[in-house]
Every structure is written in C-alpha cells, then in structure tokens.
DOMAR-137085 format. One record per residue (C-alpha): residue in three letters; x, y, z. Coordinates in Angstrom, 1 decimal, padded with zeros to 4 digits. Example, Ala and Ser with C-alpha at 12.3 -4.5 7.8 and 13.67 -1.06 7.14 Angstrom:
<nulums>
 residu      u      v      w
    ALA  012.3 -004.5  007.8
    SER  013.7 -001.1  007.1
</nulums>
This chain:
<nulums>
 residu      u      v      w
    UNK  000.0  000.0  000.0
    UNK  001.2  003.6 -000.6
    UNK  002.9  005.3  002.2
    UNK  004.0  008.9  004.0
    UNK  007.2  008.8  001.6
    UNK  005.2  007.6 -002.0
    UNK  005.2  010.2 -004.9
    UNK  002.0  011.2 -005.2
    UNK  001.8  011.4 -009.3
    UNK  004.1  009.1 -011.1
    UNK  003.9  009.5 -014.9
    UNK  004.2  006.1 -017.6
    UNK  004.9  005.8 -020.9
    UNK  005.6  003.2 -023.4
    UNK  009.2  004.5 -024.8
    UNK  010.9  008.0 -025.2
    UNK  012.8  006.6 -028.5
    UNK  010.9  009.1 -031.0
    UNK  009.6  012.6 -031.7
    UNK  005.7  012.2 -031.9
    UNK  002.4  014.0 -030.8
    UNK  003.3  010.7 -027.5
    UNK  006.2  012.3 -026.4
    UNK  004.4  015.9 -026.9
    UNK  001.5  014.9 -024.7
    UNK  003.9  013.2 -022.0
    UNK  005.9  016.9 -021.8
    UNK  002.5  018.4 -021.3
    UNK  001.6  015.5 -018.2
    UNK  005.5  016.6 -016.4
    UNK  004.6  020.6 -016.7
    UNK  001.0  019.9 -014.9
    UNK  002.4  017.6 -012.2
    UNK  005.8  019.0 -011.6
    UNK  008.3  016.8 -010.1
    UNK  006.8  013.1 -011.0
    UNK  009.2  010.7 -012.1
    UNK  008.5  009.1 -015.6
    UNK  008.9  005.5 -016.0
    UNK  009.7  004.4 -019.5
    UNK  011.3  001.0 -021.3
    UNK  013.8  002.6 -023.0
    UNK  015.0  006.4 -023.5
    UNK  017.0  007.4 -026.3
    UNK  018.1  011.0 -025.5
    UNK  019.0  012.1 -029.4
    UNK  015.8  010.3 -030.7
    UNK  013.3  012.3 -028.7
    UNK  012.7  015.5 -027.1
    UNK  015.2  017.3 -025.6
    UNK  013.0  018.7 -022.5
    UNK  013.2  015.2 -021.3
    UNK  017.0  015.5 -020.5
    UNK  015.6  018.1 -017.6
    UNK  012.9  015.6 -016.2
    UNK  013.8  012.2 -013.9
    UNK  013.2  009.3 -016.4
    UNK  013.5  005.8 -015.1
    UNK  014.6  003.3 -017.0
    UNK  014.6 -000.4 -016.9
    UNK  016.7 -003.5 -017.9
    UNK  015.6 -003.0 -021.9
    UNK  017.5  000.5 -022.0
    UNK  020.6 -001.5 -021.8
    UNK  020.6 -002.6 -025.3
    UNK  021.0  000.7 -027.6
    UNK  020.0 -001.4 -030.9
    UNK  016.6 -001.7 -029.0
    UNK  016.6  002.5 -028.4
    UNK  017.2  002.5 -032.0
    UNK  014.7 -000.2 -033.6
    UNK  011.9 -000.3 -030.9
    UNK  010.0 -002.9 -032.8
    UNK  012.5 -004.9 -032.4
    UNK  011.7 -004.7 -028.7
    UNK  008.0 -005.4 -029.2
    UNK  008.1 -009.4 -028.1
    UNK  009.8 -007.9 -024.6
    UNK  007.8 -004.9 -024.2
    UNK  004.9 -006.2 -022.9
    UNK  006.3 -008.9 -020.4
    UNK  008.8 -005.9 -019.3
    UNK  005.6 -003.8 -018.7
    UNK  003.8 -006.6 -016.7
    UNK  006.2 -007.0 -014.4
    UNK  007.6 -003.5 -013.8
    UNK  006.2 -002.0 -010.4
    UNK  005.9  001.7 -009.9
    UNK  005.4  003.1 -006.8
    UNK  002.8  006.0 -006.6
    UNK -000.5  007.6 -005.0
    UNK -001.6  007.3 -008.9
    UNK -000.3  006.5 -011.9
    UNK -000.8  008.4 -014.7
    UNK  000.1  006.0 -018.1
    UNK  000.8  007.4 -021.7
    UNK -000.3  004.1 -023.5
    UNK -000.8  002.8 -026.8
    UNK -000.4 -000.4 -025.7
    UNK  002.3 -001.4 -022.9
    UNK  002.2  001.4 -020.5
    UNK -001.7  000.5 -019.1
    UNK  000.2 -003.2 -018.2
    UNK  002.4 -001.7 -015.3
    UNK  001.8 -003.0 -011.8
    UNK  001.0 -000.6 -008.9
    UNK -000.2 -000.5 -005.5
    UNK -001.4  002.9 -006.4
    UNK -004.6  004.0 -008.2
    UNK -004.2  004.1 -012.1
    UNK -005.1  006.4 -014.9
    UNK -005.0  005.8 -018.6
    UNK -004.3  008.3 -021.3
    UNK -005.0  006.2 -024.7
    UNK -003.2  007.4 -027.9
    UNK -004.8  004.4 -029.6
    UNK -005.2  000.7 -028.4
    UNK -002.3 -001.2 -029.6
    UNK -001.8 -001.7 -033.5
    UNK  000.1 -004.5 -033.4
    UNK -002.4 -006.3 -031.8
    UNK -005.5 -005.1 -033.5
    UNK -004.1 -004.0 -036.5
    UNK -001.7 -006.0 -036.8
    UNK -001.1 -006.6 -040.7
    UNK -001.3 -002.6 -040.9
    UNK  001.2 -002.4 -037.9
    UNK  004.1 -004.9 -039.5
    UNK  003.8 -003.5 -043.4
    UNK  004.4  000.1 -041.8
    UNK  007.7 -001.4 -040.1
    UNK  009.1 -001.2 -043.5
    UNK  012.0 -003.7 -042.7
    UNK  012.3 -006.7 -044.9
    UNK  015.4 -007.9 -042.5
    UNK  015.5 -011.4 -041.1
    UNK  014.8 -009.6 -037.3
    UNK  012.4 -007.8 -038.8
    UNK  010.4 -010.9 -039.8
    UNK  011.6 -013.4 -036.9
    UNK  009.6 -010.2 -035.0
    UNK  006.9 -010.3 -037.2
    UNK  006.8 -014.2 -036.5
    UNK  007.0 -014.3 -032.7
    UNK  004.2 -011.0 -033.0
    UNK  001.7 -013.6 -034.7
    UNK  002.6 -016.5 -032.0
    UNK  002.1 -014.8 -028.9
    UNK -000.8 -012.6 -030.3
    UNK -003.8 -014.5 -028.2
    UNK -001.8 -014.0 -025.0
    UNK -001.2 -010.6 -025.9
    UNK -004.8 -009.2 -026.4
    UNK -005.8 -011.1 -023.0
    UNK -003.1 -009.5 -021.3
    UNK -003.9 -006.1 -023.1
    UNK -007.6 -006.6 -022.5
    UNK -007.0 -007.5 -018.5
    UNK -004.8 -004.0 -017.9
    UNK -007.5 -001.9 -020.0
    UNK -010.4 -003.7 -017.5
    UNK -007.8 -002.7 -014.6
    UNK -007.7  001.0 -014.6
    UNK -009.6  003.1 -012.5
    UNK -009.9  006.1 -014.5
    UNK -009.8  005.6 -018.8
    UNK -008.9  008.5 -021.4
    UNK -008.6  009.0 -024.9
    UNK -007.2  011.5 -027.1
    UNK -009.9  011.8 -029.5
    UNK -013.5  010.6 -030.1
    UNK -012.2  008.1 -033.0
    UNK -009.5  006.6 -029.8
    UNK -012.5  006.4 -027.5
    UNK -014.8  004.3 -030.0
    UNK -011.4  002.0 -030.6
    UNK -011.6  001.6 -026.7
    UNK -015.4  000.9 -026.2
    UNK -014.6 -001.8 -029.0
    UNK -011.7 -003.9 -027.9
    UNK -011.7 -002.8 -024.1
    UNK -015.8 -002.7 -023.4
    UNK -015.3  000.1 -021.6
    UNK -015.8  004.3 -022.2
    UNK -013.3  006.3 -021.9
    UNK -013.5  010.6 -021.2
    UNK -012.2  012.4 -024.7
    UNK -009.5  015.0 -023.7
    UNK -007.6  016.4 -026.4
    UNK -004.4  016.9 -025.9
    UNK -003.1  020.7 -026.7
    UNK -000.8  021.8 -029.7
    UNK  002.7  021.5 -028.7
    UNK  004.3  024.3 -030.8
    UNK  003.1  027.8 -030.3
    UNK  004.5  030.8 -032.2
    UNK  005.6  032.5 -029.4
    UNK  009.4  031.5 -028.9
    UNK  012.6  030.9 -031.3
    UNK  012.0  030.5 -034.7
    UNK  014.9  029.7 -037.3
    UNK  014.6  029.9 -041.3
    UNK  015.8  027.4 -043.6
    UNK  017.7  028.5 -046.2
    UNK  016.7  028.5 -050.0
    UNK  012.7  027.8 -049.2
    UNK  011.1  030.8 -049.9
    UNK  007.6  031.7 -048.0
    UNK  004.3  030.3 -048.7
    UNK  004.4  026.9 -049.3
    UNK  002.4  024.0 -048.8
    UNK  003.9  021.7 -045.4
    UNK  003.6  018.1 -044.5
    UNK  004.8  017.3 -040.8
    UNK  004.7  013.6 -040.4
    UNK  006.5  010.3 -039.4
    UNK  007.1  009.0 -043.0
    UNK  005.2  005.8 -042.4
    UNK  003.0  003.5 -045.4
    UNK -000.4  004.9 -043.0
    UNK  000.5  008.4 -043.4
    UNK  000.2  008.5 -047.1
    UNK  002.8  010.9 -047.9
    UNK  003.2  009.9 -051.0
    UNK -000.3  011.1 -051.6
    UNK  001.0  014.7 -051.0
    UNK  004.5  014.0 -052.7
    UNK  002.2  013.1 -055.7
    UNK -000.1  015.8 -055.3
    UNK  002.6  018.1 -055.3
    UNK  003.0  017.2 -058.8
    UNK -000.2  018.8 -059.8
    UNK  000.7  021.9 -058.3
    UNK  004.2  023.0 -060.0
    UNK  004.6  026.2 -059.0
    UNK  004.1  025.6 -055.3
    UNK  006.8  024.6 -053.3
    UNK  005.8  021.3 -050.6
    UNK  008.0  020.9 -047.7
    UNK  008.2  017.8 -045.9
    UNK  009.2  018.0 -042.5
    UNK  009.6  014.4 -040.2
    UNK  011.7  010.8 -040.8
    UNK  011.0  007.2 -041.4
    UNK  011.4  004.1 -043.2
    UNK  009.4  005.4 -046.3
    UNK  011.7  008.4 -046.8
    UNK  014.0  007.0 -049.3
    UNK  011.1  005.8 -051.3
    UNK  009.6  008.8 -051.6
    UNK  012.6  011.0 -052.4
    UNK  013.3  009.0 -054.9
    UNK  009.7  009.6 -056.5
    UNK  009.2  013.1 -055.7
    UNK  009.1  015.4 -058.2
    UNK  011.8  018.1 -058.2
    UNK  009.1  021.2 -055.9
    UNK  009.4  018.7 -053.1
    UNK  011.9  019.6 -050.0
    UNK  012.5  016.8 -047.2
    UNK  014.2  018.3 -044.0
    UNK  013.8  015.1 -041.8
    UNK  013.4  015.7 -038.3
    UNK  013.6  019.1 -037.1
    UNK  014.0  021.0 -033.7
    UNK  011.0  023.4 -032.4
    UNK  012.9  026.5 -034.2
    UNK  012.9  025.5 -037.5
    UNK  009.3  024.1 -036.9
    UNK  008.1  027.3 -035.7
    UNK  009.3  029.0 -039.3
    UNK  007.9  026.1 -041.0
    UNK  004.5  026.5 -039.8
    UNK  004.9  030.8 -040.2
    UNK  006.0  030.5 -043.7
    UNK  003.7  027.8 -045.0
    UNK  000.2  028.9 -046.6
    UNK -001.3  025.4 -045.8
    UNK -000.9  022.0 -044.0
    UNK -001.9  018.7 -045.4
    UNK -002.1  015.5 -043.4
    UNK -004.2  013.0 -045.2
    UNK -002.8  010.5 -043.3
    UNK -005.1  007.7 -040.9
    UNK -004.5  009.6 -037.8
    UNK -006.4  008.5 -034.4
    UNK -006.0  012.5 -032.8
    UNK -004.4  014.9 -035.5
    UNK -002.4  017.3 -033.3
    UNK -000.5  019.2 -036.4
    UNK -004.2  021.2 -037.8
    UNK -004.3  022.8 -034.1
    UNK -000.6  023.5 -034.4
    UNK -001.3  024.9 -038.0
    UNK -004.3  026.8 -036.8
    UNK -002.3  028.4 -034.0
    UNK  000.2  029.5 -036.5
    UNK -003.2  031.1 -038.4
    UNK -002.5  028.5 -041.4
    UNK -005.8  026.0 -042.5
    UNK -005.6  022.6 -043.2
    UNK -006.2  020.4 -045.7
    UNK -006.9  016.5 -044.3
    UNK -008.4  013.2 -045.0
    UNK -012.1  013.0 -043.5
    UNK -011.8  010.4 -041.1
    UNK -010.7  010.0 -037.2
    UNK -009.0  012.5 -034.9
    UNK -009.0  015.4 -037.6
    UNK -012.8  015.1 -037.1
    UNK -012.2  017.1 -033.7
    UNK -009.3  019.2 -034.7
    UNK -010.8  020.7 -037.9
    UNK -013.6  022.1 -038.7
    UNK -014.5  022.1 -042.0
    UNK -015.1  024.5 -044.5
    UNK -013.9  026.8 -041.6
    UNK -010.2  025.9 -040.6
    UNK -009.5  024.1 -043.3
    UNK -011.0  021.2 -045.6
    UNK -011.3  017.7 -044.8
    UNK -011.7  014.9 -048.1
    UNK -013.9  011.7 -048.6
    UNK -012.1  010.9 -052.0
    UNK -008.3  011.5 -051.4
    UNK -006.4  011.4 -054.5
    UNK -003.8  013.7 -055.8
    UNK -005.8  015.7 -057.5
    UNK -008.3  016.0 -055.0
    UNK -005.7  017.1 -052.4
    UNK -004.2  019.4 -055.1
    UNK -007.4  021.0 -055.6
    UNK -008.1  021.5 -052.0
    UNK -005.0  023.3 -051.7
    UNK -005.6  025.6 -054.3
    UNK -009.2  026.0 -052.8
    UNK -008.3  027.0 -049.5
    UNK -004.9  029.1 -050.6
    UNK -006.9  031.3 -052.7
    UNK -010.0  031.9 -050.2
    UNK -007.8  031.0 -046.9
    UNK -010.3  031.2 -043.4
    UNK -009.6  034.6 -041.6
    UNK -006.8  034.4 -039.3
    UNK -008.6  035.3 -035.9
    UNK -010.7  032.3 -036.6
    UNK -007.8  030.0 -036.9
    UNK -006.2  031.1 -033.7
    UNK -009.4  031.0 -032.0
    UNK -009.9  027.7 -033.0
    UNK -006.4  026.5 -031.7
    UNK -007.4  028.2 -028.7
    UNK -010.0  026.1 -027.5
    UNK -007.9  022.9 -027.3
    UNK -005.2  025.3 -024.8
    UNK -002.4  023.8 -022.8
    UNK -003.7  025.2 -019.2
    UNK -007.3  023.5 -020.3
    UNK -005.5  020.4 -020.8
    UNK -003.6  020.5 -017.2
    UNK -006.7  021.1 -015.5
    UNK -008.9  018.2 -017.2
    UNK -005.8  015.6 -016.7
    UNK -005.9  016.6 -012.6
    UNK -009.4  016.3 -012.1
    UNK -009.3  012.9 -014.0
    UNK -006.4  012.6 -011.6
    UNK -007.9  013.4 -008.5
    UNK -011.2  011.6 -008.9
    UNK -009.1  008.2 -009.5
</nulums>
C-alpha cells in the first residue's frame, strides 16, 4: 500500500525513442504535475525530445541494449512482459499508452491516457507493413508477434479492465476503446505543442508560402499522396518535414518542388508553420495534433475526412477535410483554400480552444477523482 514517503503522481509511458504527438502529450503530463518521475522501457536522448533531458526518467533493464533504443520494434516481443512486471510506486499513476504502458503493476490508483489501443495487436497486418524492414529480425519479429498474439490481447484486455480512471485522445480513440476494451473512456484532447511564441529559425533557400507536410514517413500516413499531389501543383513549393522508413522511397519519386528536411527541432518548426500557406495530413491519424498546431500558427488545413481530424478541424472553416483523397483531389483543395484562406482570428481561436492550461486542468481532475 502507498505510504508517507510515496510520490503522489508518477507518470508512464511506453518509450521515449521518437519525436511524436506521445512524447508531446507526456511533456504536457510533467509541466502539470511538476516533479513526478517518468517511468519508461527505454529512452534514447538524441531520438526524442530534448526537454526530457531536464525531467527524472526511469529506466529499466531494456534500456541497456541501444540497438533496442534505435529499432523499438525490435523490442516489441519484450515490451509487454517488461511492462507486466515492472512495479511503480505511486498515489496514482498516470500512463501514456498505446499499448504497454496501461500493463504496469502498482499499489497505487491508475489512470489511462489512450493514444490508440495497440496496433500490433488489433491491427496487426497494418502495424508490420508500416515497419518497413524486410530484414530477417524484422520478420523473426513479425513471427514471434503472430505467436504470442492471443496472450497478448488477454493481457492487453485485462490492464484496460484494470484502470480506475480511462482517457482517450480523440473521439475516434475512445470508439477503438469501447470496441476492444468494453469500456468508455472521457475524450480530452491533448493541446498543440508548438506555439508561435518562442525561437524560430529559417531554412535557407525555401522561400515563403508553401504548402507543409509534418509527419513520421510511415506507409499509413500516405505521404506519397501529398508528394504526388505536389506534382499537380508546380509552381508551389511542398516541404516535408519528419523521418521514417518510407523516406527514401519517396525522395526517390518526388518530383523536383518537393523539399525533405527530416526531423527538425521546435525553431525551424516554428518558421515552417509561419512561412507555410497550408498544412496537409491526409494520413489515418487517431487525434491529429499538427491542424491545431497549423491553426495556431493562423494556417488551415487540408486532411483526409476520417478520425481525430474530425475534432481538430472544422470544416469549410479551418480548413478542408476529403472523402475521396487522391492527388488531385488534395491538389485541388489546396488551391481551394490558398486562394479563399479562413480569416486568421478564426484559426487562432480555434487553436485556442484545445489550450495547454485547459488540458492540465482536465488531466488533474481525471487525476484526482481516481
């Protein structure tokens, strides 16, 4: 049982490896509980956020092996055995989960934010293809992921029934929850992470005004839908900002108005999203954090019509979201909402209603009723 001397907010998340909207929302869990330790499998202080090099991460016996930090699904027969078993010691804990963080063990009381439930378990085929590694780990992983698959959804299923207190990022999360956990879960949307208020840095020989992808370059994002579209629209630059397996593929197909910077600190995204006219993410997204970011930045968004971006755009009025995406569809859009863009105080006000202090509050009262 918890005593005088345990924490009273210990924080949970699956791994600190990567830059992602994940890592944002677990920055944005430290700032409202100040002081509470985060508990992760493995932290890899070059792959993620540098704000985490401030903040007590703990570690366990996985962070040993830096080929893990480096290929995390690798990791993933490990992960949730690792999870199971590690015990943190806290009043409550609050978990960052899409999949292994809900499976620690505490004495304490515990609250679950849901990115999504996990992919390789319930969309599993999805999950592997996007791994984009035809290497013989790769498919001894893919292998042993197929195996223990039954034992990993009861395990999953049995953490999920645990909780005292469930939360998803988005509306589209919380149906995913009600269907493989049975259970509802309170939507709180998580904030946009970049704000244009602090340092911005320009990247040279991109000139203002062009259209801006943000995104892990993954098969499910379907960048190559906006490389492609970027083809129908010559005489607009399209930067892509973000890394991943697909990045070489689509270089090599992009036509010669398209710009890759790979992964980028919050300076040079700042200028991206100030000197961009548009944002497209047509990607299958559960939340959708970069149209808020956009928004904030006064830019609208062009997006696919289906989960989270069904909360973080409104359409026809900060930006338009598309039933049929195609190239030309997307490349129309753009053009659509470039030539007639949405005011900017309707943007910002738009961005403003999902706001980082809103967000603190809402996670400590989910927090305190626990």
């Amino acid at each position: 049982m918890p005593t005088e001397a345990t924490p009273p907010v210990a924080i949970v998340h699956d791994y600190l490896t990567q830059r992602g909207g994940a890592e944002r929302v677990v920055l944005e869990f430290a700032r409202a509980f100040p002081g509470a330790g985060i508990h992760t499998s493995m932290y890899d202080s070059e792959g993620t956020f540098p704000d985490f090099a401030d903040l007590d991460v703990v570690t366990g016996a996985l962070d040993r092996f830096a080929y893990l930090r480096h290929h995390h699904r690798a990791a993933l027969p490990l992960l949730a055995p690792w999870f199971l078993t590690h015990r943190v010691d806290a009043e409550v804990v609050l978990a960052s989960s899409s999949g292994w963080a809900h499976e620690v063990r505490t004495d304490g009381r515990l609250v679950v934010y849901c990115h999504a439930p996990a992919r390789w378990l319930y969309q599993q085929e999805r999950y592997l293809r996007d791994a984009g590694d035809p290497t013989a780990g790769h498919r001894a992983t893919a292998a042993g992921l197929r195996l223990l698959s039954p034992a990993l959804r009861r395990a999953d299923r049995r953490a999920a029934r645990r909780a005292d207190v469930y939360l998803a990022n988005s509306n589209a999360t919380a149906a995913l929850v009600r269907q493989h956990y049975r259970r509802d879960a309170e939507v709180i949307h998580p904030p946009p992470a970049i704000s244009p208020e602090g340092p911005s840095m320009a990247v040279a020989g991109i000139d203002p005004g062009f259209a801006l992808c943000i995104s892990r370059l993954l098969a499910y994002k379907h960048v190559d839908l906006v490389v492609a579209a970027a083809g129908e629209l010559p005489d607009r630059q399209l930067v892509v900002v973000g890394d991943g397996p697909e990045r070489r593929t689509l270089e090599r197909g992009a036509p010669s108005n398209v710009v890759f910077l790979g992964s980028v600190d919050d300076a040079v995204l700042r200028w991206c999203y100030a000197s961009s006219s548009v944002l497209v993410a047509v990607g299958f997204e559960d939340f959708g954090l970069t149209p808020l970011e956009a928004a904030s930045f006064a830019k609208p968004t062009v997006a696919r019509r289906f989960g989270g971006y069904l909360d973080t755009i409104a359409d026809h009025e900060t930006g338009i979201l598309l039933d049929d995406v195609t190239p030309r569809s997307v490349a129309d859009a753009v053009r659509s909402v470039t030539r007639d863009p949405p005011a900017p105080a309707v943007l910002e006000a738009h961005a403003a209603t999902f706001g980082a202090d809103r967000f603190a509050e809402r996670i400590r009262a989910a927090v305190s009723r626990a």
